[in-house]
Backbone atoms as SQL, in Angstrom:
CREATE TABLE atoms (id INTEGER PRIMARY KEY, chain TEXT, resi INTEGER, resn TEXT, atom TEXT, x REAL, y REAL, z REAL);
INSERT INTO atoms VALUES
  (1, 'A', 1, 'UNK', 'N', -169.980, 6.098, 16.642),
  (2, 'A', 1, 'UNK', 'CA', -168.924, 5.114, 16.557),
  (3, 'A', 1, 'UNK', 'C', -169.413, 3.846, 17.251),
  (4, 'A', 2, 'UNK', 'N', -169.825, 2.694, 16.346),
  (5, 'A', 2, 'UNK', 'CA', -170.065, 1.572, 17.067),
  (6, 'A', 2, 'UNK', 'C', -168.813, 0.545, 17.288),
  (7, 'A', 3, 'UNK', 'N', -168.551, 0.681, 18.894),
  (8, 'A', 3, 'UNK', 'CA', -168.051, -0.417, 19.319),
  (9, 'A', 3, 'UNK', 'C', -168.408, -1.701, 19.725),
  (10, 'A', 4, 'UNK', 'N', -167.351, -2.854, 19.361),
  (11, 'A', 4, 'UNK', 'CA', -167.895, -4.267, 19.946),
  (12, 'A', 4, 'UNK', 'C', -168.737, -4.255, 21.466),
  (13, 'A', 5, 'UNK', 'N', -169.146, -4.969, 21.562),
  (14, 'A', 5, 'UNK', 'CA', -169.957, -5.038, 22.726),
  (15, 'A', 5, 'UNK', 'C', -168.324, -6.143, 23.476),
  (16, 'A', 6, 'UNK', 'N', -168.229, -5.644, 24.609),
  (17, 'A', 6, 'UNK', 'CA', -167.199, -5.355, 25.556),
  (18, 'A', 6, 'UNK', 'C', -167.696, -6.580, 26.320),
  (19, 'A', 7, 'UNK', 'N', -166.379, -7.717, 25.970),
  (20, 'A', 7, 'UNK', 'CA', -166.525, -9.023, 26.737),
  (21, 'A', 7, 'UNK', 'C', -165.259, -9.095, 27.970),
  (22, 'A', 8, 'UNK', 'N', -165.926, -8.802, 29.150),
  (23, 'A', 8, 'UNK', 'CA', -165.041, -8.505, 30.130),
  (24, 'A', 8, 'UNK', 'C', -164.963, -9.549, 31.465),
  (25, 'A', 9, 'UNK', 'N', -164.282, -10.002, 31.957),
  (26, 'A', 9, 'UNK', 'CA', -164.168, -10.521, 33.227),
  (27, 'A', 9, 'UNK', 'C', -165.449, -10.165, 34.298),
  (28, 'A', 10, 'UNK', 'N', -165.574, -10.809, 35.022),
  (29, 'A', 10, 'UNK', 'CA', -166.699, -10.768, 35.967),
  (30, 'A', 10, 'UNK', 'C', -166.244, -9.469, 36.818),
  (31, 'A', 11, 'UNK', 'N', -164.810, -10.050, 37.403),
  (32, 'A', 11, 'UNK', 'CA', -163.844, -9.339, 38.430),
  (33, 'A', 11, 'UNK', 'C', -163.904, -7.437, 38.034),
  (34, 'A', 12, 'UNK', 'N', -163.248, -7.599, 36.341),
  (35, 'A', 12, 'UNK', 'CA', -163.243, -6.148, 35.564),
  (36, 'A', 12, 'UNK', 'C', -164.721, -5.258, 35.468),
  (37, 'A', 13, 'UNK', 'N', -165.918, -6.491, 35.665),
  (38, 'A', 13, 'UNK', 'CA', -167.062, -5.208, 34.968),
  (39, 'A', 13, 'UNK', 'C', -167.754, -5.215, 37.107),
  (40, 'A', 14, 'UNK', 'N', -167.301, -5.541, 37.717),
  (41, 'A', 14, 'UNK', 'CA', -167.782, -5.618, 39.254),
  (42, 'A', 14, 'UNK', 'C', -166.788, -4.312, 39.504),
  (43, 'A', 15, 'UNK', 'N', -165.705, -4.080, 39.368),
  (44, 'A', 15, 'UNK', 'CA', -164.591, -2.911, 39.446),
  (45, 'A', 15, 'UNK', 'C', -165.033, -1.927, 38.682),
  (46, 'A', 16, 'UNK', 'N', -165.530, -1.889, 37.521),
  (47, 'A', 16, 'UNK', 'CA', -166.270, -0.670, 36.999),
  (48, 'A', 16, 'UNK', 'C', -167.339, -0.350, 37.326),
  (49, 'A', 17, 'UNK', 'N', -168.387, -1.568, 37.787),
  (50, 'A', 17, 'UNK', 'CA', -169.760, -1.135, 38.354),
  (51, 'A', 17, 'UNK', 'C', -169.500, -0.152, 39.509),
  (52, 'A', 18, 'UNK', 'N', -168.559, -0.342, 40.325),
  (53, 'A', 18, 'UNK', 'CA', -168.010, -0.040, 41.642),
  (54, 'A', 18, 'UNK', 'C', -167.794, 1.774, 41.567),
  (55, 'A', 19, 'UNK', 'N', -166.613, 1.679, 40.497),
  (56, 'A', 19, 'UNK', 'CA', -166.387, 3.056, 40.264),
  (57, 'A', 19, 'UNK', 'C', -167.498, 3.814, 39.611),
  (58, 'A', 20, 'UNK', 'N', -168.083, 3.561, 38.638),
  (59, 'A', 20, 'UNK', 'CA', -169.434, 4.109, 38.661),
  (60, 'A', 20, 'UNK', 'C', -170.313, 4.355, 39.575),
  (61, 'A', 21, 'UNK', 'N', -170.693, 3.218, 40.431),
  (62, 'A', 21, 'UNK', 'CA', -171.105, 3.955, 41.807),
  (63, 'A', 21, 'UNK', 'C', -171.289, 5.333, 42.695),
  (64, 'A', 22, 'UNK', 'N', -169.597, 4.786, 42.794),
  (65, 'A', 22, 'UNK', 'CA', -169.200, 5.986, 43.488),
  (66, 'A', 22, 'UNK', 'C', -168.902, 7.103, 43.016),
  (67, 'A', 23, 'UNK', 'N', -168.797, 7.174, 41.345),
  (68, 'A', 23, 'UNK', 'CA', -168.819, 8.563, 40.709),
  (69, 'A', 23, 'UNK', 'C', -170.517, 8.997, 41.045),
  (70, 'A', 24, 'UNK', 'N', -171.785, 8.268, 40.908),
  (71, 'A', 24, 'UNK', 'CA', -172.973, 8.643, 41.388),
  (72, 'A', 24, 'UNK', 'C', -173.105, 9.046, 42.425),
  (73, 'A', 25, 'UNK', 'N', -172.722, 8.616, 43.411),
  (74, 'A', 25, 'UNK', 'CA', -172.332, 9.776, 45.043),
  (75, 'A', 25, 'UNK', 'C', -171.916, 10.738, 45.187),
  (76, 'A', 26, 'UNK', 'N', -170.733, 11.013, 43.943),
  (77, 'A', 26, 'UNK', 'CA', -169.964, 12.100, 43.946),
  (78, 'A', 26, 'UNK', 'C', -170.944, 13.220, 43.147),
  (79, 'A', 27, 'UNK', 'N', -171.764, 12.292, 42.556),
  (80, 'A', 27, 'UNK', 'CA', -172.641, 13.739, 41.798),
  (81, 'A', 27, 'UNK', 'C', -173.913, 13.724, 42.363),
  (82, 'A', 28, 'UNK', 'N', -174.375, 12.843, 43.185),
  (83, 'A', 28, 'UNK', 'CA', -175.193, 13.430, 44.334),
  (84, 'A', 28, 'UNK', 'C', -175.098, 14.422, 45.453),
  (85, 'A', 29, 'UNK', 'N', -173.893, 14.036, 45.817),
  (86, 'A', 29, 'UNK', 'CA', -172.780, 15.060, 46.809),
  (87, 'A', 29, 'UNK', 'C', -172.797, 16.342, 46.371),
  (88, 'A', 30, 'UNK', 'N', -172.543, 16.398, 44.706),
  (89, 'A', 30, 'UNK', 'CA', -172.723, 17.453, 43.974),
  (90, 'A', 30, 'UNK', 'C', -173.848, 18.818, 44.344),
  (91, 'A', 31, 'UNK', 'N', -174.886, 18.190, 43.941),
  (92, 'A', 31, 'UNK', 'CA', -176.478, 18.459, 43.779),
  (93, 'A', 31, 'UNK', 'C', -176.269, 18.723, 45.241),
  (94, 'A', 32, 'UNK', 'N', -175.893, 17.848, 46.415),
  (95, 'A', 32, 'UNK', 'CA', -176.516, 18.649, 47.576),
  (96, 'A', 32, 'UNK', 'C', -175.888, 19.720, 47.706),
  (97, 'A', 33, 'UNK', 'N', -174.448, 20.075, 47.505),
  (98, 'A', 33, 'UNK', 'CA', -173.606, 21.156, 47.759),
  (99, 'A', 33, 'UNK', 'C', -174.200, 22.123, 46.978),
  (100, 'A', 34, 'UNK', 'N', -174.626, 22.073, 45.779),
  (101, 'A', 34, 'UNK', 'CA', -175.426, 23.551, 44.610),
  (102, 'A', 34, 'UNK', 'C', -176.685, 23.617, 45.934),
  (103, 'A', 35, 'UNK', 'N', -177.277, 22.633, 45.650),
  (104, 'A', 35, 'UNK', 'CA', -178.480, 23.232, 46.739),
  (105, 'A', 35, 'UNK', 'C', -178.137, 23.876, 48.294),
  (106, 'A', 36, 'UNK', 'N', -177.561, 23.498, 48.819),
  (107, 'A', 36, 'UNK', 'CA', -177.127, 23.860, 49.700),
  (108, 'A', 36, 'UNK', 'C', -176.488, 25.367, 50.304),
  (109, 'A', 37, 'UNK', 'N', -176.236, 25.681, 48.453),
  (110, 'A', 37, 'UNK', 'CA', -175.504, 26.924, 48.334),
  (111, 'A', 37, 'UNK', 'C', -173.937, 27.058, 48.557),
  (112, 'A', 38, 'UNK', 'N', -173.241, 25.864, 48.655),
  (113, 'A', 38, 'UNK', 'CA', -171.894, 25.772, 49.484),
  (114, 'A', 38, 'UNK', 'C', -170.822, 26.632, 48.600),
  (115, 'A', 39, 'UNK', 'N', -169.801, 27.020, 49.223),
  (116, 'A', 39, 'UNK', 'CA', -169.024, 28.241, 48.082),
  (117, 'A', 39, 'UNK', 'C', -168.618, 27.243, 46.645),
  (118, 'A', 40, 'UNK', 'N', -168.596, 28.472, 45.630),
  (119, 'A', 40, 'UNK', 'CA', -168.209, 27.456, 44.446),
  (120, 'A', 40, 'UNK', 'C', -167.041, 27.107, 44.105),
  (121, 'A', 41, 'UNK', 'N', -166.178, 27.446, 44.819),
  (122, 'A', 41, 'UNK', 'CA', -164.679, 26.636, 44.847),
  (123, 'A', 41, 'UNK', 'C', -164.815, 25.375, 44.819),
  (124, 'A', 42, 'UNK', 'N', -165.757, 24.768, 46.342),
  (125, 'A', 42, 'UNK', 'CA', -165.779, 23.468, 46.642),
  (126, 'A', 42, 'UNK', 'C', -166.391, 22.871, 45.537),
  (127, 'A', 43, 'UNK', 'N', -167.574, 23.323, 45.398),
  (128, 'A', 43, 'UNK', 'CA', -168.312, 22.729, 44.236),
  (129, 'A', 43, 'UNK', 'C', -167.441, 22.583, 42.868),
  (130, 'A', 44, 'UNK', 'N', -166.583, 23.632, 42.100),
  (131, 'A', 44, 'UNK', 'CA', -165.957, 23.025, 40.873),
  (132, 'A', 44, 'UNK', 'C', -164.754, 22.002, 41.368),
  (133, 'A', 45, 'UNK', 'N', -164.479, 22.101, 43.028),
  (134, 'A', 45, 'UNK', 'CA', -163.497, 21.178, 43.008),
  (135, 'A', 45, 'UNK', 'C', -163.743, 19.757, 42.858),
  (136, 'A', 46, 'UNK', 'N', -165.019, 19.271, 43.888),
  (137, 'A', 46, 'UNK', 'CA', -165.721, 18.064, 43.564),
  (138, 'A', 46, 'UNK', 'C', -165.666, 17.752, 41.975),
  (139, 'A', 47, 'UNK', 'N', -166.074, 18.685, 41.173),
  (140, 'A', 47, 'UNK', 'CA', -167.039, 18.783, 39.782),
  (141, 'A', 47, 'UNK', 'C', -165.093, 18.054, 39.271),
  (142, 'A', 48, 'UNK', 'N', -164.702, 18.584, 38.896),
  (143, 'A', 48, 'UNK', 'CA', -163.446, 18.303, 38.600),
  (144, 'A', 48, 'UNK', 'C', -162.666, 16.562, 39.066),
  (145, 'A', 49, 'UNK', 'N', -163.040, 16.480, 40.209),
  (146, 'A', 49, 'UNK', 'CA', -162.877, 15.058, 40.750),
  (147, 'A', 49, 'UNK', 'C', -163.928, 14.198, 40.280),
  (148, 'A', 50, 'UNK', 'N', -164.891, 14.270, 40.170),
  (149, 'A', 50, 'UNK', 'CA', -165.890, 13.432, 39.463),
  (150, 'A', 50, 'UNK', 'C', -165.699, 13.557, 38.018),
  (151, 'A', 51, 'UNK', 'N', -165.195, 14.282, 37.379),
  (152, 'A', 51, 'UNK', 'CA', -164.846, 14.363, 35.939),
  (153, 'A', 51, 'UNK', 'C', -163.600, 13.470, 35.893),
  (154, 'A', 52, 'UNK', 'N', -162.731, 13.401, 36.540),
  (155, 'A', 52, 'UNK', 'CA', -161.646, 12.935, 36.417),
  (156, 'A', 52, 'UNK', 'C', -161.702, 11.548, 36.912),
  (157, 'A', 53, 'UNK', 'N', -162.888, 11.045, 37.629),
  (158, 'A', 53, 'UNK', 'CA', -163.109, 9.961, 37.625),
  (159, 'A', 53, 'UNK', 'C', -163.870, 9.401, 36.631),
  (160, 'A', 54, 'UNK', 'N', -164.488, 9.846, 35.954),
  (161, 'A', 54, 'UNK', 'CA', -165.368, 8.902, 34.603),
  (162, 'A', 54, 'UNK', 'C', -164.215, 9.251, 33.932),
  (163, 'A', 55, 'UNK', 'N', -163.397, 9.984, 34.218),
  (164, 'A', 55, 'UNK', 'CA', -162.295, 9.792, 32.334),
  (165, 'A', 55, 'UNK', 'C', -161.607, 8.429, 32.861),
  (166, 'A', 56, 'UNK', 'N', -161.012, 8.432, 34.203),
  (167, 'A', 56, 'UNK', 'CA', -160.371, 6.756, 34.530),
  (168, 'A', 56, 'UNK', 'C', -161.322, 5.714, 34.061),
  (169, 'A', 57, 'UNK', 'N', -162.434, 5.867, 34.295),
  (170, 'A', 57, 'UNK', 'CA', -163.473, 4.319, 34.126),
  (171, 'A', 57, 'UNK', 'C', -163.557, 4.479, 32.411),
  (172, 'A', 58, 'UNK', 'N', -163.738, 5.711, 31.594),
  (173, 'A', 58, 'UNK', 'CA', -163.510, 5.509, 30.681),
  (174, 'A', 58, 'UNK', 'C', -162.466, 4.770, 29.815),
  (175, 'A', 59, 'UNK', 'N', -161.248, 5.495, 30.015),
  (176, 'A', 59, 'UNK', 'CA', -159.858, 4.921, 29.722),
  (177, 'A', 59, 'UNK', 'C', -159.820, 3.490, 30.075),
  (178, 'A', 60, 'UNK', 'N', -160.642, 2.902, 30.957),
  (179, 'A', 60, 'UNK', 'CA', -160.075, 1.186, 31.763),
  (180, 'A', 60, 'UNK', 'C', -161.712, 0.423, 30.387),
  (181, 'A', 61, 'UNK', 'N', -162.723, 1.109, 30.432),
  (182, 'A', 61, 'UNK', 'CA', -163.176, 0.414, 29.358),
  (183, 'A', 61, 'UNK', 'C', -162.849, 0.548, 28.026),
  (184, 'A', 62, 'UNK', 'N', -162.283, 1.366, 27.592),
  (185, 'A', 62, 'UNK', 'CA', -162.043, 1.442, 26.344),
  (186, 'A', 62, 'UNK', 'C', -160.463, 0.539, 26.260),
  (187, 'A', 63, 'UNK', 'N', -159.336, 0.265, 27.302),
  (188, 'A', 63, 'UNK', 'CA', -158.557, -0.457, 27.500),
  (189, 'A', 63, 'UNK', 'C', -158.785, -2.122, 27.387),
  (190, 'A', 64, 'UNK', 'N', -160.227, -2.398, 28.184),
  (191, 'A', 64, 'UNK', 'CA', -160.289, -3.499, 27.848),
  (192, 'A', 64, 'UNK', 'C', -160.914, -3.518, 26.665),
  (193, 'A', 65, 'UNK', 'N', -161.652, -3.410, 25.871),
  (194, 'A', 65, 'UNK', 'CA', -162.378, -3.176, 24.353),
  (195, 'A', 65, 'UNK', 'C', -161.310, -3.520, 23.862),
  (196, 'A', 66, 'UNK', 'N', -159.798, -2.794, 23.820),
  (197, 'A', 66, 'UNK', 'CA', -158.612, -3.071, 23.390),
  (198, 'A', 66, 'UNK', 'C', -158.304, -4.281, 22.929),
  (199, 'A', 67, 'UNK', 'N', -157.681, -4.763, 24.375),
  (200, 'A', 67, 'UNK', 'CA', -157.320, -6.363, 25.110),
  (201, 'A', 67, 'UNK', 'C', -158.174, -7.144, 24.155),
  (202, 'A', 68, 'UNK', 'N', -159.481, -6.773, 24.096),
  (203, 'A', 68, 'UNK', 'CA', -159.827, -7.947, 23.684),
  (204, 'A', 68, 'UNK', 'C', -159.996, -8.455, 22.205),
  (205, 'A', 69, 'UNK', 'N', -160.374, -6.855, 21.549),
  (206, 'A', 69, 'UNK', 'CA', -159.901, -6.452, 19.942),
  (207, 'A', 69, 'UNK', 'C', -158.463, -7.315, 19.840),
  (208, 'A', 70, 'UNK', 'N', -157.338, -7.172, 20.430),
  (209, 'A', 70, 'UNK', 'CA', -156.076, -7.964, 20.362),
  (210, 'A', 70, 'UNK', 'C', -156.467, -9.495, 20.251),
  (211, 'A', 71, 'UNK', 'N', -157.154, -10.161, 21.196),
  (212, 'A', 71, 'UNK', 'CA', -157.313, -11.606, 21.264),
  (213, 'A', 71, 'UNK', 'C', -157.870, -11.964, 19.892),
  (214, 'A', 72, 'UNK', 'N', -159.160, -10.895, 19.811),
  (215, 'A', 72, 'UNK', 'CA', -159.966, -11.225, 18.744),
  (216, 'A', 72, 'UNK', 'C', -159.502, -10.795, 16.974),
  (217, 'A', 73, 'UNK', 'N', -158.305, -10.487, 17.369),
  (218, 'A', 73, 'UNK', 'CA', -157.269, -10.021, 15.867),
  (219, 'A', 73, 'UNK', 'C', -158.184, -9.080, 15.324),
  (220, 'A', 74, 'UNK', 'N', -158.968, -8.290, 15.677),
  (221, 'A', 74, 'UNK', 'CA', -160.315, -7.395, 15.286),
  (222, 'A', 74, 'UNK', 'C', -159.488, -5.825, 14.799),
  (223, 'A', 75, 'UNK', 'N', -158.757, -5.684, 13.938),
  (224, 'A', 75, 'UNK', 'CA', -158.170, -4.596, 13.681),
  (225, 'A', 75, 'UNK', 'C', -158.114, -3.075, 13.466),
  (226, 'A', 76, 'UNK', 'N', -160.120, -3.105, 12.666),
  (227, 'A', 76, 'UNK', 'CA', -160.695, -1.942, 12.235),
  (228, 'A', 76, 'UNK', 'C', -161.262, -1.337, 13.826),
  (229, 'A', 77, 'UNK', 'N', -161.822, -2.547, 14.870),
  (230, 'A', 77, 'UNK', 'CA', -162.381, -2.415, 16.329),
  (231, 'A', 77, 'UNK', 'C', -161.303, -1.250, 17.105),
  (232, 'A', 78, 'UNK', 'N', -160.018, -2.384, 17.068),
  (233, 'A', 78, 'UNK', 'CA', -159.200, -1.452, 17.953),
  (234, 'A', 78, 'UNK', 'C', -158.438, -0.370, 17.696),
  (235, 'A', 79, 'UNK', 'N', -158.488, 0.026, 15.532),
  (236, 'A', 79, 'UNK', 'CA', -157.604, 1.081, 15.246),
  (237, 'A', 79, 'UNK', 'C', -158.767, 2.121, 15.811),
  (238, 'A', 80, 'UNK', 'N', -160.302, 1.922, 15.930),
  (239, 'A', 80, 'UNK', 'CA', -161.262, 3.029, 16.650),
  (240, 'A', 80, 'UNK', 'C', -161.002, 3.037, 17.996),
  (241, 'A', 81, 'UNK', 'N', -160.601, 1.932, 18.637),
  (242, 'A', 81, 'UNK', 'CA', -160.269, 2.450, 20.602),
  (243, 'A', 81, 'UNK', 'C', -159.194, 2.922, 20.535),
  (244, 'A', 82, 'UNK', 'N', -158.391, 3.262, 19.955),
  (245, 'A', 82, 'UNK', 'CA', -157.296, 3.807, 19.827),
  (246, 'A', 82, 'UNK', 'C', -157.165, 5.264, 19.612),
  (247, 'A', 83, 'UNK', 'N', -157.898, 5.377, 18.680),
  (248, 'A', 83, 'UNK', 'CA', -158.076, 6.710, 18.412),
  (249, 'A', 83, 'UNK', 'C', -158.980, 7.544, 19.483),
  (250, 'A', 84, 'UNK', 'N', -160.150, 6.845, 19.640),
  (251, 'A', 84, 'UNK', 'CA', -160.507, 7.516, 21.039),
  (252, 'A', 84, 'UNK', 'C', -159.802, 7.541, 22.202),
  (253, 'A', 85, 'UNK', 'N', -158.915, 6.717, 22.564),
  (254, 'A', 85, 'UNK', 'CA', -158.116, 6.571, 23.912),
  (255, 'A', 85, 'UNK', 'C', -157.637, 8.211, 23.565),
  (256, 'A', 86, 'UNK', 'N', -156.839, 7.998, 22.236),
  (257, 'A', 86, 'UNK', 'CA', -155.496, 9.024, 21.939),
  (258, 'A', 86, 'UNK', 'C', -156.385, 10.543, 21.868),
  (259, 'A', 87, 'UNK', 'N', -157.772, 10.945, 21.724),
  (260, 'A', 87, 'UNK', 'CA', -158.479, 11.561, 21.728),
  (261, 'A', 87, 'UNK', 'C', -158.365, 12.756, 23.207);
């Protein structure tokens, strides 16, 4: 599925760089806890919080893709972010 290439605010793609980040810590954090051997409760609980954080950064880019499909009256663009959001 090719989407528009995603024209975003400075402010919006510095807030996603951000959360991406810190989802990369969270799956470094990961890796040390498997190595580490730590019980696997903790580990699918992390695993679960880091999943649930790329679905937010997902949902906020595919939101703006939206926004901007709207400005850009781009119809076929956003009936596809749509369907993936609703996915």
């Amino acid at each position: 599925m090719a989407f528009i290439r995603n024209k975003i605010s400075l402010s919006k793609k510095d807030k996603t760089t951000s959360q991406l980040k810190r989802i990369r810590g969270q799956v470094n954090g990961l890796i040390r806890m498997y190595e580490d051997e730590r019980p696997c409760i903790e580990i699918a609980q992390q695993i679960t919080a880091a999943r649930n954080s790329l679905s937010r950064v997902a949902r906020d880019v595919l939101s703006n893709a939206a926004d901007q499909c709207i400005r850009d009256k781009d119809q076929k663009q956003l009936n596809l972010i749509l369907k993936e959001l609703l996915r």
